[in-house]
N, C-alpha and C positions, 0 to 999 in steps of 0.2 A: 480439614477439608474446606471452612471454609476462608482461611489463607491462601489456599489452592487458586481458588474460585474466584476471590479477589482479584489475584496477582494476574490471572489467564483477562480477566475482563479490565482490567486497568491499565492493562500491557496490549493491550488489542491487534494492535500495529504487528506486534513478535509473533503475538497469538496466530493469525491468522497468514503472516506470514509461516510459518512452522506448516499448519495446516494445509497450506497450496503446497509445500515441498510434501509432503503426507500422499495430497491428492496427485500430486505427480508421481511421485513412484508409485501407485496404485496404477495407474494408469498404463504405467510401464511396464511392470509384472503382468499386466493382462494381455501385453504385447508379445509375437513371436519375438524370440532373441537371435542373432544377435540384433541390438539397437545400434540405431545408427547417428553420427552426433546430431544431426538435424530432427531425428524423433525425439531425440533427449532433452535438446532446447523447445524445442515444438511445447512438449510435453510443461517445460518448465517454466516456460513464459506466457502457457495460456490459464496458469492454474493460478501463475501470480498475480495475471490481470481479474481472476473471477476474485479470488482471497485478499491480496493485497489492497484491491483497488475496488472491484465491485462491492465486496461485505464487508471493506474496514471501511470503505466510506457511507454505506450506506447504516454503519452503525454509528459511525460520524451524525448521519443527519439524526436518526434519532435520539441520541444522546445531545445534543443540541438545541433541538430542537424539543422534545417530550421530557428532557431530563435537564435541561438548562443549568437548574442550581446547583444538581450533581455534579456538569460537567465545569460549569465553569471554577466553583469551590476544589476540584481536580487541579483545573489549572494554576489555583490561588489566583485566580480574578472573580470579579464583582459580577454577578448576572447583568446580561445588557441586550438590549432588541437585537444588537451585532448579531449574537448568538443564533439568530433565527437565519438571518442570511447566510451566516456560515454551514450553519445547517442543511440550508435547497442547494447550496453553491455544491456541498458533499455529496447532496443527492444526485445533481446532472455527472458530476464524477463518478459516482456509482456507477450509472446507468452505462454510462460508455464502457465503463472495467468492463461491465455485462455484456455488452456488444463486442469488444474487442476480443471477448474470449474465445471465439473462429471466428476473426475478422481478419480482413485483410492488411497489408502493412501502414495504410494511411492510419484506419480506424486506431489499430493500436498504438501508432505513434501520439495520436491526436490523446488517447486515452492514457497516455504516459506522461504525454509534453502537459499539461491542464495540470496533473494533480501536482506534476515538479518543479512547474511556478507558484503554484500557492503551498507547496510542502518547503520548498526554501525559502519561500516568505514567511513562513511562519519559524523556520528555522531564526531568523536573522531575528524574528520578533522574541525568540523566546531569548538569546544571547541579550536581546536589550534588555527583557525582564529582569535578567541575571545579571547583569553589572549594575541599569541605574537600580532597579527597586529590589535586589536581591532577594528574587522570587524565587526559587529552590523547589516549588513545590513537585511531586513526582509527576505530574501531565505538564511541566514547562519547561523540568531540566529531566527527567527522569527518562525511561527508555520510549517514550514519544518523540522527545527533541534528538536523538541518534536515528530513531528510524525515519524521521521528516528530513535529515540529511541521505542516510543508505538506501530506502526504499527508489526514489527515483533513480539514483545509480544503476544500482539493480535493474528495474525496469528497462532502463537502455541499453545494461551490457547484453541482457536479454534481447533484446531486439536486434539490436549489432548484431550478434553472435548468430542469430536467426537468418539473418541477411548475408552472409559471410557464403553460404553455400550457393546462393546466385554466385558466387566471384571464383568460385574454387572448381577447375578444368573439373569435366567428368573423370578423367582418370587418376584424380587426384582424392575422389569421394571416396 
């Protein structure tokens, strides 16, 4: 169990991703059927902005910021004040996940676009770990550094896909 419990809180990013797909088909099953593709992306890209981006970031700031040596020893880096900025920087990220979650298309693009410049930055940062200083640790290469590439992906096809039904003739819905 607690392997379990580990692996769920070390993998945050998965975690929590998993958990918005959870909270979206909950959400869906409470829906008359049939669904239609725009309730289903509806459905899926606002559970990812609360999950993905509201509670992985705002478990970012606290492990950060309240858990420093945990998080940084994660990464196989040195505790450093950085940590603290990185920390509030996760927290304004949160906050918008948290707005965007019935927000209109600016807020959630603004709440996508923010975290997948600093989630590819930090992608590109963990690849340099990995070549010059052959950092391996599991929060540098492990399922963090995949989901700092696929999470914002995600997020946009989400949003694209959301957007698609402004383009698409009424007779075509």
């Amino acid at each position: 169990m607690q392997q379990a419990i580990t692996f769920l809180f070390s993998n945050f990013t998965l975690t929590l991703f998993v958990v918005g797909l959870v909270a979206a088909m909950i959400s869906l099953v409470r829906r008359p059927r049939p669904w239609s593709r725009a309730i289903v992306v509806e459905a899926l890209l606002s559970w990812f902005l609360f999950f993905s981006l509201g509670v992985s970031f705002l478990y970012n700031f606290i492990m950060h910021v309240f858990f420093s040596e945990m998080a940084a020893s994660f990464i196989g880096w040195q505790t450093s004040p950085f940590q603290k900025e990185v920390g509030f920087a996760s927290l304004g990220f949160s906050m918008v996940g948290f707005l965007a979650f019935k927000g209109n298309f600016g807020t959630r693009l603004a709440a996508i676009l923010g975290p997948a410049c600093f989630l590819w930055g930090a992608a590109w940062g963990h690849v340099v770990q990995m070549v010059e200083a052959h950092n391996y640790a599991p929060g540098n290469a492990g399922v963090i550094f995949y989901s700092d590439i696929l999470l914002p992906l995600i997020g946009f096809t989400l949003l694209w896909m959301s957007q698609m039904r402004a383009h698409v003739p009424a007779y075509a819905r």
